[in-house]
LOSEVEX-407904 format. One record per atom (N, C-alpha, C, O): residue in three letters; z, y, x; atom name; chain. Coordinates in Angstrom, 2 decimals, decimal comma. Atoms other than C-alpha are relative to their C-alpha. Example, Ala and Ser with C-alpha at 12.3 -4.5 7.8 and 13.67 -1.06 7.14 Angstrom:
BEGIN
[atom ALA [0,00 -1,19 0,89] N A]
[atom ALA [7,80 -4,50 12,30] CA A]
[atom ALA [0,00 1,20 0,90] C A]
[atom ALA [0,66 1,18 1,94] O A]
[atom SER [-0,06 -1,19 -0,82] N A]
[atom SER [7,14 -1,06 13,67] CA A]
[atom SER [0,73 1,09 -0,77] C A]
[atom SER [0,90 2,20 -0,26] O A]
//
This chain:
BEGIN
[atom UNK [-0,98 -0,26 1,04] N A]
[atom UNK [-17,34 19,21 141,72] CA A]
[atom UNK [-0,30 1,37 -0,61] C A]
[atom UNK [-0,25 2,48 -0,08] O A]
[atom UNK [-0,03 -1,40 0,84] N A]
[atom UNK [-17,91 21,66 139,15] CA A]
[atom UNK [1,11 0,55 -0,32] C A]
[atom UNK [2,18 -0,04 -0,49] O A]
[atom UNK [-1,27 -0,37 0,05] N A]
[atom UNK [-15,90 24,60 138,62] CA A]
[atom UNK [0,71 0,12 -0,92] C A]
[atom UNK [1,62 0,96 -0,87] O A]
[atom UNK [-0,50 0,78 1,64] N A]
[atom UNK [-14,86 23,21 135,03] CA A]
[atom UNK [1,05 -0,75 0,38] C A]
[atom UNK [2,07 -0,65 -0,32] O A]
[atom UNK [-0,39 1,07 -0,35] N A]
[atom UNK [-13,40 20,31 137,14] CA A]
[atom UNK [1,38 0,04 1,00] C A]
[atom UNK [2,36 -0,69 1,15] O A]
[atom UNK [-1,24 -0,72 -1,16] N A]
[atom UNK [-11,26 22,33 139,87] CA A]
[atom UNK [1,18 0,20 -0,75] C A]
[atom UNK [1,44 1,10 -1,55] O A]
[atom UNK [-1,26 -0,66 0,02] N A]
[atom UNK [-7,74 21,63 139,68] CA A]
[atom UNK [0,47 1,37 0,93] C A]
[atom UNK [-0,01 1,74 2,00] O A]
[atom UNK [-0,95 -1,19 -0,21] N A]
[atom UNK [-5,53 24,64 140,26] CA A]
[atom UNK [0,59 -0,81 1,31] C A]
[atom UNK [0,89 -1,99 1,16] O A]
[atom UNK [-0,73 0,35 -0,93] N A]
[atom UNK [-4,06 24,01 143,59] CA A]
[atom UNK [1,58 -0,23 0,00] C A]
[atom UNK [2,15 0,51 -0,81] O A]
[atom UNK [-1,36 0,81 0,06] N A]
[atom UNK [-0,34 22,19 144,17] CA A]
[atom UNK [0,30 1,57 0,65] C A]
[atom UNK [-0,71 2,07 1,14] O A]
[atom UNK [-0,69 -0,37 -1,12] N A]
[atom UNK [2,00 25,04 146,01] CA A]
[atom UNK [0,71 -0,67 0,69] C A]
[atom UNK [1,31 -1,57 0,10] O A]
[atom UNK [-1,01 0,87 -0,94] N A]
[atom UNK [3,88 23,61 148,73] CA A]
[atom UNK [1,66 0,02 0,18] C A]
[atom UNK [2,24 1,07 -0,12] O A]
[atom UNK [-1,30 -0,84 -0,18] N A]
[atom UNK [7,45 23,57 149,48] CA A]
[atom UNK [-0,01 0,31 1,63] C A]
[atom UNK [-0,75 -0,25 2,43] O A]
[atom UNK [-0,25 -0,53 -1,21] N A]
[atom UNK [8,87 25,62 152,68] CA A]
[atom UNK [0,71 -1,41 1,08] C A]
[atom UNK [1,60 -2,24 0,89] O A]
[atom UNK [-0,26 0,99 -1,71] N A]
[atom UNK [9,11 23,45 156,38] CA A]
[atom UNK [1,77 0,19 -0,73] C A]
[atom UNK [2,13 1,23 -1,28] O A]
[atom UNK [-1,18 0,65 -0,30] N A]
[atom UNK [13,02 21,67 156,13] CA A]
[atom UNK [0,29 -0,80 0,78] C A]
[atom UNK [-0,21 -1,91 0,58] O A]
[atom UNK [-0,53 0,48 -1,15] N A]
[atom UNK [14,82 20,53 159,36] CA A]
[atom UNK [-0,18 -1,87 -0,52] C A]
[atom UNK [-0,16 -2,76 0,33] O A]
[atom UNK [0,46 1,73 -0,21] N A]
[atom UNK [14,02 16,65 157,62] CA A]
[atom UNK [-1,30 -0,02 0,01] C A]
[atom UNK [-1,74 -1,15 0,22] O A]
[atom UNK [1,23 0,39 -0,23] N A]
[atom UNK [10,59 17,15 157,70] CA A]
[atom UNK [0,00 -0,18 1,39] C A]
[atom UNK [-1,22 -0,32 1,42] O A]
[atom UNK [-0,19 -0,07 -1,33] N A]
[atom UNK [11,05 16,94 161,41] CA A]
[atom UNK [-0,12 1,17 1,08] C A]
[atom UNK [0,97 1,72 1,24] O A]
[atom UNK [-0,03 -1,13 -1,12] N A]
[atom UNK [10,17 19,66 164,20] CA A]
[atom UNK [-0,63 1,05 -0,85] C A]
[atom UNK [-1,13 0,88 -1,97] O A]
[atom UNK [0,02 -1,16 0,71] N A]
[atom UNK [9,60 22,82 163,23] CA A]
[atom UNK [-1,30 0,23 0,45] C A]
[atom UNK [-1,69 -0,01 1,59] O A]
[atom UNK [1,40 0,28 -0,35] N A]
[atom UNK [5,84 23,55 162,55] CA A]
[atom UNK [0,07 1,12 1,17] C A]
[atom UNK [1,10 1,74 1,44] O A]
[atom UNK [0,91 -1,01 -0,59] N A]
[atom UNK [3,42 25,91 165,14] CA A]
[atom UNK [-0,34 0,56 -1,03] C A]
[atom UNK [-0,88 0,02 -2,00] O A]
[atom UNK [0,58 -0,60 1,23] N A]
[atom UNK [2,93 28,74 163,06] CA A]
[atom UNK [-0,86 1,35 0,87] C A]
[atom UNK [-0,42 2,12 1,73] O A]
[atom UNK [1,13 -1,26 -0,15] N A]
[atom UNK [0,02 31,28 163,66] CA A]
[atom UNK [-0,03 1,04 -0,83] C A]
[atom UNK [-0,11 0,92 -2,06] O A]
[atom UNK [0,36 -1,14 0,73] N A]
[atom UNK [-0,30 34,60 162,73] CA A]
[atom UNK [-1,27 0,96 0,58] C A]
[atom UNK [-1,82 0,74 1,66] O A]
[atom UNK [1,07 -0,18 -0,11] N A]
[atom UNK [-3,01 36,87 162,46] CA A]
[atom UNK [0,33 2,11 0,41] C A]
[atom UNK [1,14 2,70 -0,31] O A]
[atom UNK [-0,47 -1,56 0,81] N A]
[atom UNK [-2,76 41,13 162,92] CA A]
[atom UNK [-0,85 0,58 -1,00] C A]
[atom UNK [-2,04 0,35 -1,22] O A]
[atom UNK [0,95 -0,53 1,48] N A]
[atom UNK [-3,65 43,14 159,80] CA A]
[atom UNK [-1,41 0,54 0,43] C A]
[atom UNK [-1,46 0,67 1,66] O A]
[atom UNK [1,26 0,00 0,05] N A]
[atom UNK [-7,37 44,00 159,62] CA A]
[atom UNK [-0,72 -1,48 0,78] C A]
[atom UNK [-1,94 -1,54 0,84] O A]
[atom UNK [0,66 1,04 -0,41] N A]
[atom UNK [-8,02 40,50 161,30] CA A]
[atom UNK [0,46 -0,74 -0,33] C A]
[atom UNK [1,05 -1,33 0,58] O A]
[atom UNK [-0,37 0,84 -0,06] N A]
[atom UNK [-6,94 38,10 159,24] CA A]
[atom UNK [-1,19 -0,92 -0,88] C A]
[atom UNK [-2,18 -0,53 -1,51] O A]
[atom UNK [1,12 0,56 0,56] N A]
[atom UNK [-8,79 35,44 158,02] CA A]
[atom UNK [0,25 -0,22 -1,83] C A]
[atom UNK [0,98 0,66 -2,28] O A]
[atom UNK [0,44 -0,10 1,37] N A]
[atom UNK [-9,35 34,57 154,04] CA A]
[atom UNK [-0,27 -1,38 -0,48] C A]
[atom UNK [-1,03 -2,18 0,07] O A]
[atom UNK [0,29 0,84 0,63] N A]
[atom UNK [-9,09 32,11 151,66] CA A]
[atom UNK [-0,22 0,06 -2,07] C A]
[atom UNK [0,17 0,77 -3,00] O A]
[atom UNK [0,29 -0,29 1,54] N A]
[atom UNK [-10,34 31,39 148,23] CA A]
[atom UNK [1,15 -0,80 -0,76] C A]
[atom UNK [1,61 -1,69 -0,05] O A]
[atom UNK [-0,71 0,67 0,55] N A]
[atom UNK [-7,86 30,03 145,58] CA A]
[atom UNK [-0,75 0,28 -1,48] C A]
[atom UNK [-1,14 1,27 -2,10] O A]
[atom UNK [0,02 0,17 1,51] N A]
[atom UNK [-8,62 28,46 142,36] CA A]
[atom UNK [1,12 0,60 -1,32] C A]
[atom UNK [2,11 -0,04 -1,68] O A]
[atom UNK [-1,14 -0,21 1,07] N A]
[atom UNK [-6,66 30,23 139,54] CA A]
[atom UNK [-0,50 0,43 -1,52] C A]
[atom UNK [-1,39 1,28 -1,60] O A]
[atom UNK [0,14 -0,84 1,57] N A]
[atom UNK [-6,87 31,04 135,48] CA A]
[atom UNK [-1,74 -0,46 -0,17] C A]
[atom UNK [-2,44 0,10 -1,01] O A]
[atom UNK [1,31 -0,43 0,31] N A]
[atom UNK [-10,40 30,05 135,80] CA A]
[atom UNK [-1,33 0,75 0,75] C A]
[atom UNK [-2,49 0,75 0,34] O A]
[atom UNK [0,45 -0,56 -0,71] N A]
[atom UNK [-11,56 32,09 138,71] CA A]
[atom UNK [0,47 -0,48 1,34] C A]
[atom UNK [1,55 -1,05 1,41] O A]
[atom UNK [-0,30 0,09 -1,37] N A]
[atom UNK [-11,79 31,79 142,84] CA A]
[atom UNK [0,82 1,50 -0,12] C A]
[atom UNK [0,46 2,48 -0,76] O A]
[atom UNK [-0,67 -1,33 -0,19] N A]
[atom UNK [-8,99 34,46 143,81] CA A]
[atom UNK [-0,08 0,14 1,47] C A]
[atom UNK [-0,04 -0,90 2,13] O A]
[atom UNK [0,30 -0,19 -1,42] N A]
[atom UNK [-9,50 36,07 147,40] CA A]
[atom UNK [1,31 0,04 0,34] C A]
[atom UNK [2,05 0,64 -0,45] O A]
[atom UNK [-1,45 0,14 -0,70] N A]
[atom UNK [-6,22 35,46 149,48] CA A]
[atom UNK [0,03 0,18 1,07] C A]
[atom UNK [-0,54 -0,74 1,66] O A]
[atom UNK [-0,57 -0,37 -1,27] N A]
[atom UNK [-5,14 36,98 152,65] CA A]
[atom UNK [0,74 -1,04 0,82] C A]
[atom UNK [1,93 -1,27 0,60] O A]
[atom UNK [-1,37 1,19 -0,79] N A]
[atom UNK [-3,62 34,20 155,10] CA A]
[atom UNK [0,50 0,87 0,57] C A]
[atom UNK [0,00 1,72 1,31] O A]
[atom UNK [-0,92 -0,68 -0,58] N A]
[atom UNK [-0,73 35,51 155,78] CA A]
[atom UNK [0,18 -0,82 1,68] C A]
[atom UNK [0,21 -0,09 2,67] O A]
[atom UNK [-0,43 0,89 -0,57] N A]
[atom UNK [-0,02 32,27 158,19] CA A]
[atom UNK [-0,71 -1,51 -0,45] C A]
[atom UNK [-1,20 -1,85 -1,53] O A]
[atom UNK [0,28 0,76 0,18] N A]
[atom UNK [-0,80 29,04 159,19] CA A]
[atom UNK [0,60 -0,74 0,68] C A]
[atom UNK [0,73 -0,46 1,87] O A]
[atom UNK [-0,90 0,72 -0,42] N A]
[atom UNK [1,42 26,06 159,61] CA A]
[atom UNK [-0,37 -1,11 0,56] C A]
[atom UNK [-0,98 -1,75 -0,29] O A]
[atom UNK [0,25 0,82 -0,62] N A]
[atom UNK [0,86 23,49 161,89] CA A]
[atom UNK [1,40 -1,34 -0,12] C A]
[atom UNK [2,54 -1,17 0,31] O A]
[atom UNK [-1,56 0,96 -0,06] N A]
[atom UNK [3,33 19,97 161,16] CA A]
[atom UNK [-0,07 -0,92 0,71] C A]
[atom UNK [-1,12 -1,56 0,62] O A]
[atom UNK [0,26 0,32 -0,28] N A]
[atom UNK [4,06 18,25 163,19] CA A]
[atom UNK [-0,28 -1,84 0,03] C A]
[atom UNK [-0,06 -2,65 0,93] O A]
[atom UNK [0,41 1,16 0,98] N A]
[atom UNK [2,88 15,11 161,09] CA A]
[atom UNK [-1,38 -0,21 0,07] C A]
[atom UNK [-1,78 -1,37 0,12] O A]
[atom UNK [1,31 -0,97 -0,23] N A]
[atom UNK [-0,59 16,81 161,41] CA A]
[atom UNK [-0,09 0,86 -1,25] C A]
[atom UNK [-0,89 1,75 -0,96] O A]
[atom UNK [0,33 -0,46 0,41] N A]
[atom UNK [-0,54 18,31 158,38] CA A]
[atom UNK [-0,20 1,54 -0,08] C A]
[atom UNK [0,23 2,18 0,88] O A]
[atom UNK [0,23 -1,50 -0,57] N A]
[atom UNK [-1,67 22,16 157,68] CA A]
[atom UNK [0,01 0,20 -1,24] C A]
[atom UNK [-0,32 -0,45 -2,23] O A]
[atom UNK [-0,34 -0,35 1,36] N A]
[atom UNK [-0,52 24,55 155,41] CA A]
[atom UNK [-0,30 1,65 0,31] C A]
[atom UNK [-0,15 2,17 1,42] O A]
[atom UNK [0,23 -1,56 -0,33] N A]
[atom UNK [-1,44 28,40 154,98] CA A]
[atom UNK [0,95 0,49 -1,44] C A]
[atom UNK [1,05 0,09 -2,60] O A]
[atom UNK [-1,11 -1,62 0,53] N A]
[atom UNK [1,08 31,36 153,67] CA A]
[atom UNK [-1,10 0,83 -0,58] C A]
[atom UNK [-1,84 1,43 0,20] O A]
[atom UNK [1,16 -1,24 0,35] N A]
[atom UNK [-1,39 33,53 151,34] CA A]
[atom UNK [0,71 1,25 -0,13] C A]
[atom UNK [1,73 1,61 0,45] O A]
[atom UNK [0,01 -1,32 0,86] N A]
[atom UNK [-1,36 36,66 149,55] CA A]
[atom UNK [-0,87 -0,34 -1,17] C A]
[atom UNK [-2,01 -0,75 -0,95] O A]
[atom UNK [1,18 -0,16 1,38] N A]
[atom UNK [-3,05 36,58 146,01] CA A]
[atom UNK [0,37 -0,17 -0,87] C A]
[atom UNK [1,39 -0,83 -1,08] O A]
[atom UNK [-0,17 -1,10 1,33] N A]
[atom UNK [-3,43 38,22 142,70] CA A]
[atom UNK [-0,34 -1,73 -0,36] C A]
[atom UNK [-1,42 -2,27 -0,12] O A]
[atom UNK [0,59 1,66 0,84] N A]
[atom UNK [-3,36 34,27 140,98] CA A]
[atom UNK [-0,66 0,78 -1,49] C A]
[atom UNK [-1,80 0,63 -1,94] O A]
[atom UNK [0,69 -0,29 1,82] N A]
[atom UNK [-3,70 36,12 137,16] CA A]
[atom UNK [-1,43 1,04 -0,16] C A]
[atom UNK [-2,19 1,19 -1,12] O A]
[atom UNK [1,20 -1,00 0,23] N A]
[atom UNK [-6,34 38,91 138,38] CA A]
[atom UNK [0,92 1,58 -0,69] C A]
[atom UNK [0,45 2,34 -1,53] O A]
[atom UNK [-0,68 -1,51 0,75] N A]
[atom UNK [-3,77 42,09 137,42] CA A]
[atom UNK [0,83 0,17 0,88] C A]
[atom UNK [2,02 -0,15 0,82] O A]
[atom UNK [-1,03 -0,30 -1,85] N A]
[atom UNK [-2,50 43,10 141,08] CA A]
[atom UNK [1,01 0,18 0,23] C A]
[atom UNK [1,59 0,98 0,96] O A]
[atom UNK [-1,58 0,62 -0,83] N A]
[atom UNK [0,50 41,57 141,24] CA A]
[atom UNK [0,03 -1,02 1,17] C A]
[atom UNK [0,22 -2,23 1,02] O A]
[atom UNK [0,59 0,83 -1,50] N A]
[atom UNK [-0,19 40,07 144,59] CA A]
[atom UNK [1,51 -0,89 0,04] C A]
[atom UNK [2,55 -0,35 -0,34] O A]
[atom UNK [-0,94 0,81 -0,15] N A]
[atom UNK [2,23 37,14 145,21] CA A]
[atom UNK [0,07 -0,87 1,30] C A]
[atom UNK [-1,01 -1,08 1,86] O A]
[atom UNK [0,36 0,96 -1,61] N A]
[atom UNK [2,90 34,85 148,60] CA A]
[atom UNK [0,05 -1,35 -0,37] C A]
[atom UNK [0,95 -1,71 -1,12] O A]
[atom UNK [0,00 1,40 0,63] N A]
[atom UNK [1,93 31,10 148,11] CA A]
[atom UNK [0,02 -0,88 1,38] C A]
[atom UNK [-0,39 -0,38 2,43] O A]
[atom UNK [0,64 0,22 -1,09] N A]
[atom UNK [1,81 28,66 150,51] CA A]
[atom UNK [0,00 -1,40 -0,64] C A]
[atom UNK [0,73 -1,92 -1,48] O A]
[atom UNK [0,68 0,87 0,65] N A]
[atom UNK [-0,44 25,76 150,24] CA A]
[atom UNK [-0,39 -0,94 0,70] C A]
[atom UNK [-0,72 -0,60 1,84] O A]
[atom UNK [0,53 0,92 -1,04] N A]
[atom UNK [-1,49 22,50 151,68] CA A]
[atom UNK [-1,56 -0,11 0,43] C A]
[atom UNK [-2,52 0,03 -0,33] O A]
[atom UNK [1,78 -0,29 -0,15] N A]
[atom UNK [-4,87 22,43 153,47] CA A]
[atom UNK [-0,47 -1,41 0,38] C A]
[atom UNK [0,20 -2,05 1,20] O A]
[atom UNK [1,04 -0,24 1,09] N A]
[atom UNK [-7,31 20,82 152,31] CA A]
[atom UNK [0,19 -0,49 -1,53] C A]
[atom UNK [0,42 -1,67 -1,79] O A]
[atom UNK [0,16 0,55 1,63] N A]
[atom UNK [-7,39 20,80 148,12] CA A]
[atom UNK [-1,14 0,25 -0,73] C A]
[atom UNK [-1,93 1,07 -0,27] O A]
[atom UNK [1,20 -0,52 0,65] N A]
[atom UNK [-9,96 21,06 145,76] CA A]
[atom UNK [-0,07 1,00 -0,45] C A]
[atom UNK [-1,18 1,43 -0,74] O A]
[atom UNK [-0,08 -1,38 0,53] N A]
[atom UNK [-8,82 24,20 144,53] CA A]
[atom UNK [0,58 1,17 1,31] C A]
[atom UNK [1,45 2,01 1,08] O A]
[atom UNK [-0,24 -0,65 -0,94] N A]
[atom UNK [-8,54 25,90 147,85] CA A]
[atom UNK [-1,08 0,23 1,18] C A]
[atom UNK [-0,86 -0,42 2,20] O A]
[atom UNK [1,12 -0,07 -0,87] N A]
[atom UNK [-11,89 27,05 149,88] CA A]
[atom UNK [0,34 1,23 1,47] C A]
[atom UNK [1,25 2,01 1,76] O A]
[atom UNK [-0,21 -0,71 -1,26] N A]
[atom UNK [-12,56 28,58 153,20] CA A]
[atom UNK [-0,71 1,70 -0,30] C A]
[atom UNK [-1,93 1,62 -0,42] O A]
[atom UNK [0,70 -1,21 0,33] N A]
[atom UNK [-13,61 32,45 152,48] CA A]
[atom UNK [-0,61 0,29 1,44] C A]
[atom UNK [-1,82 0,12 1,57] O A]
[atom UNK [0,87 -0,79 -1,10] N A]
[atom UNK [-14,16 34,07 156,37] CA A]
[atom UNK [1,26 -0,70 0,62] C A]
[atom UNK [2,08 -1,42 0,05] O A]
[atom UNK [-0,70 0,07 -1,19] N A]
[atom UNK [-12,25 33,65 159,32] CA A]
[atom UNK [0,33 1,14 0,81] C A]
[atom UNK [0,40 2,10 0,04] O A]
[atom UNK [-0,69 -0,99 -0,37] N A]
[atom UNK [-11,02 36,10 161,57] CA A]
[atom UNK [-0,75 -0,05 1,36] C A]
[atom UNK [-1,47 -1,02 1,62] O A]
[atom UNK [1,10 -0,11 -0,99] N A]
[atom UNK [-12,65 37,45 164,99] CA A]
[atom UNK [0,89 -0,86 1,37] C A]
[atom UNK [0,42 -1,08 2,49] O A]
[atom UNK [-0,77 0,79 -1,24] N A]
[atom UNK [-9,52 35,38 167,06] CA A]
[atom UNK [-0,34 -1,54 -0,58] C A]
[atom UNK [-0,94 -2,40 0,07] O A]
[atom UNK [0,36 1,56 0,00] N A]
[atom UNK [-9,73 32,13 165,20] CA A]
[atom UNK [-0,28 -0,20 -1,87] C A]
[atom UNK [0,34 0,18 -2,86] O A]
[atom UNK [0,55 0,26 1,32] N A]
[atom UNK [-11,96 30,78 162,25] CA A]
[atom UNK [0,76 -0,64 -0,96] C A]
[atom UNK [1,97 -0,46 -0,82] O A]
[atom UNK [-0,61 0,44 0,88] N A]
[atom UNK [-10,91 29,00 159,46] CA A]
[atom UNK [-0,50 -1,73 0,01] C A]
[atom UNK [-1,41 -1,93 0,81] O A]
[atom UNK [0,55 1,47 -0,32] N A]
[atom UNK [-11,63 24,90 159,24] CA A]
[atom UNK [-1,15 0,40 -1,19] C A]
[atom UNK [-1,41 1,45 -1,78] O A]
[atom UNK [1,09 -0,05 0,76] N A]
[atom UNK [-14,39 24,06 157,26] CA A]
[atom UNK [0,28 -1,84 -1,06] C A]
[atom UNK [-0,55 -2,20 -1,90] O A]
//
């Protein structure tokens, strides 16, 4: 997929007592967290996982950080994993990122 072709990633909505049990959520401490890319405006934006949600449905969702417009207004998103507009940047030295 070219990056002509990359939708903009969905945001998610926040875990509600009917989605069923309340996810496993992981966190990371600052200088070790891992990194994700987000599609926005046209550009990959680098995003800080704040968090990562485990449902227990299986699905997985990560809490960012990132500048979506590129003019450092940093914002918190959280997003379903995996989309086409959402890549793996690095991982962290406790636990990587999927692939």
């Amino acid at each position: 997929m070219s990056d002509e072709t990359i939708p903009e990633p969905t945001e998610a909505s926040p875990w509600r007592p009917e989605d069923g049990p309340e996810p496993k959520v992981t966190v990371w401490p600052k200088g070790d967290r891992p990194a994700l890319r987000v599609w926005s405006h046209g550009t990959w934006r680098y995003a800080v996982v704040e968090a990562r949600q485990d449902w227990s449905d299986g699905r997985v969702f990560y809490r960012v950080s990132v500048d979506l417009l590129g003019d450092t207004s940093v914002t918190s998103r959280l997003y379903q994993w995996p989309q086409p507009g959402l890549r793996a940047s690095h991982g962290s030295h406790s636990a990587p990122l999927p692939t």
